[in-house]
N, C-alpha and C positions, 0 to 999 in steps of 0.2 A: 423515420418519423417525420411528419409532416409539420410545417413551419408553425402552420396555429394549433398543433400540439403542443409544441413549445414553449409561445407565448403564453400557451394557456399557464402550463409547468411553471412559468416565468413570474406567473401572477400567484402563485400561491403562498401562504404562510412559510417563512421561515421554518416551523417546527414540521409543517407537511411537508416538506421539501429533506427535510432530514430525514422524516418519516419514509420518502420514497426513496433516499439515498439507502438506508437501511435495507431495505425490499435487497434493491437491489444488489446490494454486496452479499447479501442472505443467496440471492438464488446463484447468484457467479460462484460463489464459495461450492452451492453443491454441485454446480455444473465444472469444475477445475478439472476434473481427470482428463477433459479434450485438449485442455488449454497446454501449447508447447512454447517453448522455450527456446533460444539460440544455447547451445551444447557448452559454450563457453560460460554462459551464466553459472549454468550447473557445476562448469569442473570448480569453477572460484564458490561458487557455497560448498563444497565439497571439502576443497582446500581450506575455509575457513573452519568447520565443521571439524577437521582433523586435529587442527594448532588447539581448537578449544580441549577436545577429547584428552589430547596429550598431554596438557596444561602449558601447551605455547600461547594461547590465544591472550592477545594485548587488549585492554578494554580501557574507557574513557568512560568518568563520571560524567551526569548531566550536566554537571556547572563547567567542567573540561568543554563539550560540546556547546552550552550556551557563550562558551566567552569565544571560541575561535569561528562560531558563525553567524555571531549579534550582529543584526544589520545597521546600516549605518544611515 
């Protein structure tokens, strides 16, 4: 993409700017079956994926999560 595409991108409404975030997560999503992954990613959702199934899986409320990573 070309620089004064950009700016143009740069210049638009807040709400068209979301509007074009949307698009594009819309058309990534149906284009994913290309998209690969490093193997390791996979084994660790894999392994996560199992603890859950088994009922090993450890979870944390969202106020758990908002108090250990409020920024400061």
């Amino acid at each position: 993409m070309e620089k004064e595409q950009l700016e143009k991108l740069g210049k638009l409404s807040r709400q068209e700017k979301f509007e074009i975030v949307q698009f594009l997560w819309d058309t990534i999503a149906k284009e994913r079956n290309g998209i690969s992954f490093p193997t390791e990613h996979q084994r660790i959702i894999n392994e996560r994926l199992e603890r859950i199934r088994s009922g090993n899986g450890k979870f944390k409320s969202w106020e758990e999560i908002l108090i250990k990573y409020k920024p400061v």
